[in-house]
VEXRO-631554 format. One record per residue (C-alpha): z, x, y; chain; residue number from 1. Coordinates in Angstrom, 1 decimal, padded with zeros to 4 digits. Each point is the difference from the previous one (the first is absolute). Last residue first. Layout:
! VEXRO-631554
> Z;X;Y;A;NUM
...
***
This chain:
! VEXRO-631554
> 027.8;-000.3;037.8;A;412
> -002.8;002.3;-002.5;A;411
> 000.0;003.8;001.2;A;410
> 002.2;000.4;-003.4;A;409
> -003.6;-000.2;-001.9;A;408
> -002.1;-002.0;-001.7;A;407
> -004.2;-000.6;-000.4;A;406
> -000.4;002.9;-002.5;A;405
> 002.6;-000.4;-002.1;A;404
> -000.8;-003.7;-000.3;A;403
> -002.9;000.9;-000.5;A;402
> 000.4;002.1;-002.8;A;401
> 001.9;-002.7;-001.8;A;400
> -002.9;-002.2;-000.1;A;399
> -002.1;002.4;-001.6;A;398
> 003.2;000.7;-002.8;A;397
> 000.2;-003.2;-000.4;A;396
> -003.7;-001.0;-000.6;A;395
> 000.3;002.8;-002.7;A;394
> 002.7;-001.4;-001.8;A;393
> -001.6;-003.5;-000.7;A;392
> -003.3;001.8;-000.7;A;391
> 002.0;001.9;-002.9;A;390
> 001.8;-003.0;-001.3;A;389
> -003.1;-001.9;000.1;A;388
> -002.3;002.5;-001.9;A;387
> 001.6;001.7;-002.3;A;386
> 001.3;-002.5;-002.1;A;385
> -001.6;-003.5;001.0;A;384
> 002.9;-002.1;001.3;A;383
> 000.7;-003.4;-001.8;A;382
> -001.5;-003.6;-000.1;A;381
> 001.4;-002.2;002.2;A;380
> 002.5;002.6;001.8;A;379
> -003.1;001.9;000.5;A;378
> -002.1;-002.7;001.9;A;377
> 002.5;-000.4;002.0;A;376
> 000.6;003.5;001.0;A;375
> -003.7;000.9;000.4;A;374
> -000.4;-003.4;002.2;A;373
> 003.1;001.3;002.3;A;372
> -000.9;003.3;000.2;A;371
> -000.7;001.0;003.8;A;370
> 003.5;-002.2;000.4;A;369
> 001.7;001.6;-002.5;A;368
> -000.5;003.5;001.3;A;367
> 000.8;-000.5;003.7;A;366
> 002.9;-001.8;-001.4;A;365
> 001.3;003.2;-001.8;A;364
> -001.7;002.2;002.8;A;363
> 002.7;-001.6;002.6;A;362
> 000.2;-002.7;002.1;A;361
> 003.4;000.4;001.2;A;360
> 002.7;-002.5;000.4;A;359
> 001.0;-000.3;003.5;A;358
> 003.2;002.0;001.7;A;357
> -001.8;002.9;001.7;A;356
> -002.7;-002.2;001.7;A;355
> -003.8;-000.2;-001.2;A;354
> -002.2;000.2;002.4;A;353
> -001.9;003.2;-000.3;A;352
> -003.1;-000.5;002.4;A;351
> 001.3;002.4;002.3;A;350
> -000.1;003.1;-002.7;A;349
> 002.8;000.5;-002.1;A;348
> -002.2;-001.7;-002.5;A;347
> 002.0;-001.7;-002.9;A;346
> 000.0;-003.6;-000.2;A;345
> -003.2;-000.2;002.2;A;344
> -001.5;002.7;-002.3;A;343
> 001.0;-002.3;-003.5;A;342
> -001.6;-003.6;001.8;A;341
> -003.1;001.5;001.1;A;340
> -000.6;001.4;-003.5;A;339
> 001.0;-003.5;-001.4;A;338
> -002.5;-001.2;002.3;A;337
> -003.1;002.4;-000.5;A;336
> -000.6;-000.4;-003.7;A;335
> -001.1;001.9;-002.7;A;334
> 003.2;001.1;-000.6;A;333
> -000.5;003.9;-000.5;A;332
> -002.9;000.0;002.3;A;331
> 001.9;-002.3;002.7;A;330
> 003.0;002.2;-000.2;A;329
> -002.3;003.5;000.5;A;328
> -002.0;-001.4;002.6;A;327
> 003.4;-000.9;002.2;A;326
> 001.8;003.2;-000.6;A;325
> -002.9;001.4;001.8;A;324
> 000.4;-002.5;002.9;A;323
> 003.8;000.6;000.5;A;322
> -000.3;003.3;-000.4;A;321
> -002.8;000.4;002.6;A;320
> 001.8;-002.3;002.2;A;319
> -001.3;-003.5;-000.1;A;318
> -001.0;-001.6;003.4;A;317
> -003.3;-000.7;-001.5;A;316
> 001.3;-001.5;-003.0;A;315
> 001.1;-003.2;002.4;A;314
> -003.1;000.0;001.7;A;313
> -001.7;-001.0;-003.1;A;312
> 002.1;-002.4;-001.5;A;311
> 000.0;-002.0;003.4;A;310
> -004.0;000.5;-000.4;A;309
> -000.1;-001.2;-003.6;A;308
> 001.9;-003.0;000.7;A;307
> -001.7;-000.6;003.3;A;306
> -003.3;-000.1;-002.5;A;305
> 001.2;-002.2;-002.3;A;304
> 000.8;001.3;-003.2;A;303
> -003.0;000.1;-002.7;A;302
> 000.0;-002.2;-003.1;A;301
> 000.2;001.0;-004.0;A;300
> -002.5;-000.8;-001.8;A;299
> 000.7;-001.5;-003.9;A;298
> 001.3;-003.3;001.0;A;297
> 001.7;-002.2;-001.7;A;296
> 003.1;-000.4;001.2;A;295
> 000.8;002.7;002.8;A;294
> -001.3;003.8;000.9;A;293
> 000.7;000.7;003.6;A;292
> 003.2;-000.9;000.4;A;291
> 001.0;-001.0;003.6;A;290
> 001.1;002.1;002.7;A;289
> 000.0;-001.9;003.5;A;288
> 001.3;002.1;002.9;A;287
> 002.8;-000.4;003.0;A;286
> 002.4;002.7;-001.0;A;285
> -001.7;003.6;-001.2;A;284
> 003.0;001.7;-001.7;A;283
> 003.1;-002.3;000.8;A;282
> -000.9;-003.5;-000.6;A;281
> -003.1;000.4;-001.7;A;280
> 001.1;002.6;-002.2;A;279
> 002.8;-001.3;-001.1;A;278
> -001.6;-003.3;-001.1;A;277
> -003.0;002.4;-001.8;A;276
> 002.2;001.2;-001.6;A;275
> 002.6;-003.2;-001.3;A;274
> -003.2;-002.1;-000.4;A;273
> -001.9;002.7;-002.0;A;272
> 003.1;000.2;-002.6;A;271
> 000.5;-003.6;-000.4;A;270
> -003.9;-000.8;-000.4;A;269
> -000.8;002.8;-002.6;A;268
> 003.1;-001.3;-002.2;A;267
> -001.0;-003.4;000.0;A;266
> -003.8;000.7;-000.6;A;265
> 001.6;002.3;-003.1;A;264
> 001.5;-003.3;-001.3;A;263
> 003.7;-000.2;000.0;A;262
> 002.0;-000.7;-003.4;A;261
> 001.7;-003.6;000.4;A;260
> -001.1;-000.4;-003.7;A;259
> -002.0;002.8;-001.7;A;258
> -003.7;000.2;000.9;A;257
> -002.9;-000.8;-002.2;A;256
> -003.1;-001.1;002.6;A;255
> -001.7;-003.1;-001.8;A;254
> 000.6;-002.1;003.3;A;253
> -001.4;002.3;002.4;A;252
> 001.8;002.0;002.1;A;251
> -000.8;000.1;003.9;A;250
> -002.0;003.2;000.5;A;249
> 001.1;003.7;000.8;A;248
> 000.8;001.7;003.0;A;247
> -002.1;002.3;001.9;A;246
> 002.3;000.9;003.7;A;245
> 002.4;002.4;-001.7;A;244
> -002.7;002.3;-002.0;A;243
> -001.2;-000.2;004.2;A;242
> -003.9;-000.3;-000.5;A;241
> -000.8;-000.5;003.9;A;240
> 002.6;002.4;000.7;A;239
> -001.0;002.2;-002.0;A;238
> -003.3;000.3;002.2;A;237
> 001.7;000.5;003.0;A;236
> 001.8;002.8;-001.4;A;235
> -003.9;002.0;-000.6;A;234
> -000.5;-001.0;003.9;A;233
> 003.2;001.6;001.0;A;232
> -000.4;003.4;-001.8;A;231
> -002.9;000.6;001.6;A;230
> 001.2;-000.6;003.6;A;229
> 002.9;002.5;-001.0;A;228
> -002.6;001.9;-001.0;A;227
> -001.8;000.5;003.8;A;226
> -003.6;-001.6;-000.2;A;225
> -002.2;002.8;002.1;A;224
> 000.3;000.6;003.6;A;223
> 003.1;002.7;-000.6;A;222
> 003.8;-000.6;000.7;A;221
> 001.2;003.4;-001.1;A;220
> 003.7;-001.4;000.1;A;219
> -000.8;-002.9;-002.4;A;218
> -001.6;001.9;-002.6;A;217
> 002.9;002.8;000.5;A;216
> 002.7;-002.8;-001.0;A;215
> -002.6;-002.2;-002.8;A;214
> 000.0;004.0;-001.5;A;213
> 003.7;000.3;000.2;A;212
> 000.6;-003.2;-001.9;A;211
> -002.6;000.9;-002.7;A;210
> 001.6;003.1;-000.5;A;209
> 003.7;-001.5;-000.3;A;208
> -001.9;-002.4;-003.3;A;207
> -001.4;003.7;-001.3;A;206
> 003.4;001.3;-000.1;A;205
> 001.6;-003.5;-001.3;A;204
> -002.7;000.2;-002.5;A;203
> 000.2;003.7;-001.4;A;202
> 000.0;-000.4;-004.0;A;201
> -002.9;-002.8;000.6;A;200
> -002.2;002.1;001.7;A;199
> -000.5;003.0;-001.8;A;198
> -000.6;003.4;002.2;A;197
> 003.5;000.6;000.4;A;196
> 000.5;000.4;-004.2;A;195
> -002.6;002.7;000.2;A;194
> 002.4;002.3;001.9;A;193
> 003.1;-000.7;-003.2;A;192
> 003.0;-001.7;-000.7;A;191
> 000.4;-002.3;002.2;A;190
> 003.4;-001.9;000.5;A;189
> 001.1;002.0;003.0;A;188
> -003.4;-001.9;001.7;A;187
> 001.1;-003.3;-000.5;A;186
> 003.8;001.2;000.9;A;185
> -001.0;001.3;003.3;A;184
> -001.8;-003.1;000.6;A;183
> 003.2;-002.2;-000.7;A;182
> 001.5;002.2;002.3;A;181
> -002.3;-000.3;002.5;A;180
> -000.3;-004.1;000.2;A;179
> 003.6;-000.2;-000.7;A;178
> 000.5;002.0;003.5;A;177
> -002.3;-002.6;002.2;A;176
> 001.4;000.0;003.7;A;175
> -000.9;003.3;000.3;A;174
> -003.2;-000.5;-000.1;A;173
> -002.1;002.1;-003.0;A;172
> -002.1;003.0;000.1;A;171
> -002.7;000.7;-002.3;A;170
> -001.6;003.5;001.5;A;169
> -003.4;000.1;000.8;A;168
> -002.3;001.1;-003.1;A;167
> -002.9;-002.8;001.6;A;166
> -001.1;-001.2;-003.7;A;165
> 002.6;000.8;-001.9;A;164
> 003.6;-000.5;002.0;A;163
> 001.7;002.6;000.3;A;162
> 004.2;000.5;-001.7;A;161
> 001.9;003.1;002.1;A;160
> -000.2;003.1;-001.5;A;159
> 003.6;001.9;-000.3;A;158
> 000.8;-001.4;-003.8;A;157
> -002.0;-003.0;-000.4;A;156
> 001.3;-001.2;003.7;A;155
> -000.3;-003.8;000.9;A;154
> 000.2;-000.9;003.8;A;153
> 002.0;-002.5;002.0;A;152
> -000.9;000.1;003.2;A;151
> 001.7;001.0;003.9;A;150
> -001.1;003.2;000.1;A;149
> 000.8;001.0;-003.7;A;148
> 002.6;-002.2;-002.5;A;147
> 000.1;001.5;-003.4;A;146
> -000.5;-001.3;-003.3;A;145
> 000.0;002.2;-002.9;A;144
> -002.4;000.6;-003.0;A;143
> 001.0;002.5;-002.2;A;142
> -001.9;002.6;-002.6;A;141
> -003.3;-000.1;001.6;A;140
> -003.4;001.9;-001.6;A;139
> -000.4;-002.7;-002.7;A;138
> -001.0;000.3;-003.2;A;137
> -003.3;-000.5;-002.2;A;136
> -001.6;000.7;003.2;A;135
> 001.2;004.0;-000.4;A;134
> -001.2;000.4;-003.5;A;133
> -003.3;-001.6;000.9;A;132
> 000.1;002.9;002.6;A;131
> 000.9;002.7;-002.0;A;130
> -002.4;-001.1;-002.5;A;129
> -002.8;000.3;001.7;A;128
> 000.9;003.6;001.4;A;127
> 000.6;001.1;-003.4;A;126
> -003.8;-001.0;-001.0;A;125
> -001.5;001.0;002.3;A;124
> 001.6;003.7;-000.5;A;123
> -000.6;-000.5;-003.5;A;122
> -003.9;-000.8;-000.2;A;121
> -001.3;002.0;-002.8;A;120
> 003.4;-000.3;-002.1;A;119
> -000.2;-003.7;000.3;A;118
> -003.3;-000.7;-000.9;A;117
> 000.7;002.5;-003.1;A;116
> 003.0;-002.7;-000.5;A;115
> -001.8;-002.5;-000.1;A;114
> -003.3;000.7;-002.3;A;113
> 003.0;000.6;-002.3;A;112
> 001.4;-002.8;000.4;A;111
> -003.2;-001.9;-000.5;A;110
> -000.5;001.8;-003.3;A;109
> 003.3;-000.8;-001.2;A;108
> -000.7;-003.1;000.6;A;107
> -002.8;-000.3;-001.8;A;106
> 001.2;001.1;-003.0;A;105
> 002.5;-002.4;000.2;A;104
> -002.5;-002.9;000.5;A;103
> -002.1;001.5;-003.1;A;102
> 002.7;000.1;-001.8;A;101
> 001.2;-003.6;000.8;A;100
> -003.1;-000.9;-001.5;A;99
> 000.0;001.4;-002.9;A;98
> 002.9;-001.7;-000.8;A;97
> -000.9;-003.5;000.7;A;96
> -002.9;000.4;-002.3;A;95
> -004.0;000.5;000.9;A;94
> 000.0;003.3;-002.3;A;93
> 001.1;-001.8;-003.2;A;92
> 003.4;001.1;-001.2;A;91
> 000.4;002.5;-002.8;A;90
> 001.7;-002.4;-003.4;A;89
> 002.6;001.8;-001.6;A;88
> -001.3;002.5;-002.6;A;87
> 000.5;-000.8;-003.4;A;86
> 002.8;000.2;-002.2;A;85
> 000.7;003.2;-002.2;A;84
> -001.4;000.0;-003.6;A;83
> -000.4;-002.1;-003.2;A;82
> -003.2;-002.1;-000.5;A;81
> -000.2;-002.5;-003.3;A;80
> 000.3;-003.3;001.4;A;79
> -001.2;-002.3;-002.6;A;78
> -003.4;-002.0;000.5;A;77
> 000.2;-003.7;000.1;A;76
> -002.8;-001.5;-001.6;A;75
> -000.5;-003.6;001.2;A;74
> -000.6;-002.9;-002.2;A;73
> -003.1;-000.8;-001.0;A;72
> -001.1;-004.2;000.5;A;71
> -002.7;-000.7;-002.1;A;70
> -003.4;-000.1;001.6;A;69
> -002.1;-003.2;001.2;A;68
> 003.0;-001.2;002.0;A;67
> -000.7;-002.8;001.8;A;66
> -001.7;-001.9;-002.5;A;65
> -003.5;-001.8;001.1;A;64
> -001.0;-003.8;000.2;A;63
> -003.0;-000.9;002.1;A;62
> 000.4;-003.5;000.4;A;61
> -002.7;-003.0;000.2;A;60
> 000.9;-003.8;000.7;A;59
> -002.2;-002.3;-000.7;A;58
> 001.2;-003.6;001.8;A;57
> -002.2;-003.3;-002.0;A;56
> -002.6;-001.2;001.5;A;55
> 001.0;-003.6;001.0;A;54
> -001.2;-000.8;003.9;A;53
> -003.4;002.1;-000.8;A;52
> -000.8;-002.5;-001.9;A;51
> -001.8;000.0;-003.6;A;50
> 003.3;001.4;-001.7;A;49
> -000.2;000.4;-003.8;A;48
> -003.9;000.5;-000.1;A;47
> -000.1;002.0;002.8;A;46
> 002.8;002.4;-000.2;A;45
> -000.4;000.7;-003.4;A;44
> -004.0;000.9;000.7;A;43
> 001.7;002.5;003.1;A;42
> 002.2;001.7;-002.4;A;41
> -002.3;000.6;-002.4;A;40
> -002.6;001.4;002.7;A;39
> 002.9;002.1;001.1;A;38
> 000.5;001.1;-003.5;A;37
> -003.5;001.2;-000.7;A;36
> -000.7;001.9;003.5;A;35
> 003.8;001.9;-000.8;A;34
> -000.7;000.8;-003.1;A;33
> -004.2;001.0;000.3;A;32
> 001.3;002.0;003.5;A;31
> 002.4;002.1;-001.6;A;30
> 003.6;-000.8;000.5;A;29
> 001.8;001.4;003.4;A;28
> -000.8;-003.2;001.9;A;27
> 001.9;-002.1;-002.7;A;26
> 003.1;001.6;001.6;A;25
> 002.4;-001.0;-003.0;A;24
> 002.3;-002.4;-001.1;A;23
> -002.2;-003.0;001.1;A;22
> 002.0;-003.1;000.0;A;21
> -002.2;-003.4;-000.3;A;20
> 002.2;-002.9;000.5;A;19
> -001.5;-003.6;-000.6;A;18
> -000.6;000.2;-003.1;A;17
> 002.2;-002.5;-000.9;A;16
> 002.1;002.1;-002.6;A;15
> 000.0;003.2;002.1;A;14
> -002.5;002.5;-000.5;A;13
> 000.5;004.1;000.5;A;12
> -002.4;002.6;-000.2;A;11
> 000.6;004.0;-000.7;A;10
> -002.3;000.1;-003.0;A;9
> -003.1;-002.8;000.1;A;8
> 000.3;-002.5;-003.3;A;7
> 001.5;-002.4;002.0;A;6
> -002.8;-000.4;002.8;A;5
> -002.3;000.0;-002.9;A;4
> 001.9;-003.0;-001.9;A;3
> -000.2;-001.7;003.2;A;2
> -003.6;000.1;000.1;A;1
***
């Protein structure tokens, strides 16, 4: 049997017999080979390994060459053209060039769609742009102050400065010459009409509107809710969430701070005591203010009600500069004490008490003291560019309108 195996081409036998390596696919012999040496192999199997435990391991490989051709180099072919060089290379029709003629071509087809527009409608035309050409500039060349029946009104060459919504004539006391010349300069700054209809390039004009229009509210004295009435009840609401009045929590133990460095509850509690101690004593003596935001809370607490009322009656013996001057500290501040505390210092109105030879408090405190958190939080960790620096001069600049608007030499 053995001998058999042997004899077979493309069969291998180790010395024990017990490896049988097939060389070739024995399925791609004819069936009488292949049918004859499996039966072979299967006797050998049996009579040398009865157990299934022992047969020996029969391992068949197909073994093939890689290569079944020689290997034939390549031909090169020699370069045997003469002539001029080819053509460069035309670019396809979706390419950045193309496009960009098709845009220009466009163009030029929209300009000329233009200008026969234009050539229909001329007369329309000019007129349009005579008057865009006039708003781009103004109509005044100088802006003067003069004093007429008893007022102080501001002239853009011989017309006299109106007000927007009523067109009556801005006219200023007497007792209040900054307050027009500093107006006449807002509006000697502008360059052109559509300038005067943006807001924030006129706010002292618009702030002086807002006073005259509490004045004639007042003087009509209709049923309805009068504005200075208005304008109370939105105060009354800052003062129950005074910046001044919400101080911060106790620091906890893993607060960083450097050593003998005030907290920021410190710094909240000195400033409100020294206000709100003036104010008690010489604003509206014989009230309670307490801070409204304290520890750990996270609502802020209402006044008492005599609080509120005292606060009350007090704005409604404002004048109408006084009162307008007012709103527009408490916006800027988001608070109504230090606002209280900068018209007091500067009204020359009856409830201005400060005397000639005290320290005033002016917009630079005004300022601090709306921004004490901002400023303490900033010298911890730096400004923002852009954003603090420019909000830190704008709150001046509202500040310092009032105090144009609430002063005058009429003061004692």
């Amino acid at each position: 049997m053995l001998k058999f195996i042997r004899q077979i081409p493309l069969l291998e036998v180790n010395r024990n017999f017990q490896f049988i390596n097939v060389k070739t696919n024995i399925f791609k012999m004819k069936p009488p080979t292949r049918i004859a040496l499996q039966s072979a192999i299967r006797q050998h199997l049996q009579s040398t390994h009865p157990t299934p435990t022992t047969l020996p391991l029969i391992i068949i490989t197909h073994q093939r060459h890689i290569h079944i051709t020689p290997n034939a180099p390549a031909t090169v072919s020699p370069i045997h053209g003469t002539g001029p060089p080819p053509e460069p290379p035309v670019p396809a029709a979706d390419s950045a060039s193309s496009r960009l003629e098709r845009r220009r071509k466009h163009a030029e087809l929209l300009e000329k769609a233009r200008e026969i527009r234009q050539s229909e409608s001329a007369p329309r035309a000019s007129a349009k742009k005579t008057k865009e050409t006039a708003r781009r500039k103004r109509f005044w060349k100088d802006v003067h102050v003069h004093e007429v029946d008893g007022a102080w009104e501001v002239h853009l060459d011989k017309r006299p400065l109106r007000r927007p919504n009523t067109k009556d004539i801005v006219r200023l006391p007497l007792s209040k010459p900054l307050l027009a010349n500093a107006l006449a300069i807002e509006w000697d700054m502008l360059v052109s009409v559509q300038q005067t209809t943006r807001q924030h390039l006129i706010p002292l004009t618009s702030l002086v509107c807002r006073a005259l229009d509490i004045a004639d509210d007042d003087a009509a004295q209709s049923g309805r809710e009068s504005l200075r009435e208005g304008i109370a009840k939105m105060l009354l609401r800052y003062l129950d969430t005074d910046s001044l009045l919400c101080w911060a929590p106790p620091p906890r133990p893993h607060d960083s701070l450097a050593e003998g460095a005030d907290t920021l509850r410190d710094v909240q509690k000195r400033a409100a005591e020294e206000v709100v101690g003036y104010l008690t004593s010489r604003v509206w003596p014989g009230i309670t203010i307490e801070p409204v935001l304290d520890g750990e809370s996270i609502m802020p607490r209402s006044h008492p009600e005599i609080t509120r009322q005292v606060v009350q009656g007090w704005m409604a013996g404002l004048s109408a500069w006084e009162l307008a001057g007012l709103e527009r500290a408490a916006l800027a501040g988001k608070g109504l004490l230090g606002a209280v505390r900068l018209l007091v210092e500067w009204s020359e109105g009856p409830v201005g008490g400060a005397s000639s030879g005290e320290k005033k408090f002016g917009v630079e405190e005004a300022a601090r003291l709306a921004s004490i958190e901002v400023d303490w939080q900033t010298g911890r960790w730096g400004e923002v560019e852009d954003t603090h620096d420019v909000e830190k001069e704008d709150l001046r600049r509202q500040l310092g309108s009032t105090v144009l608007l609430v002063t005058g030499t009429g003061r004692k």
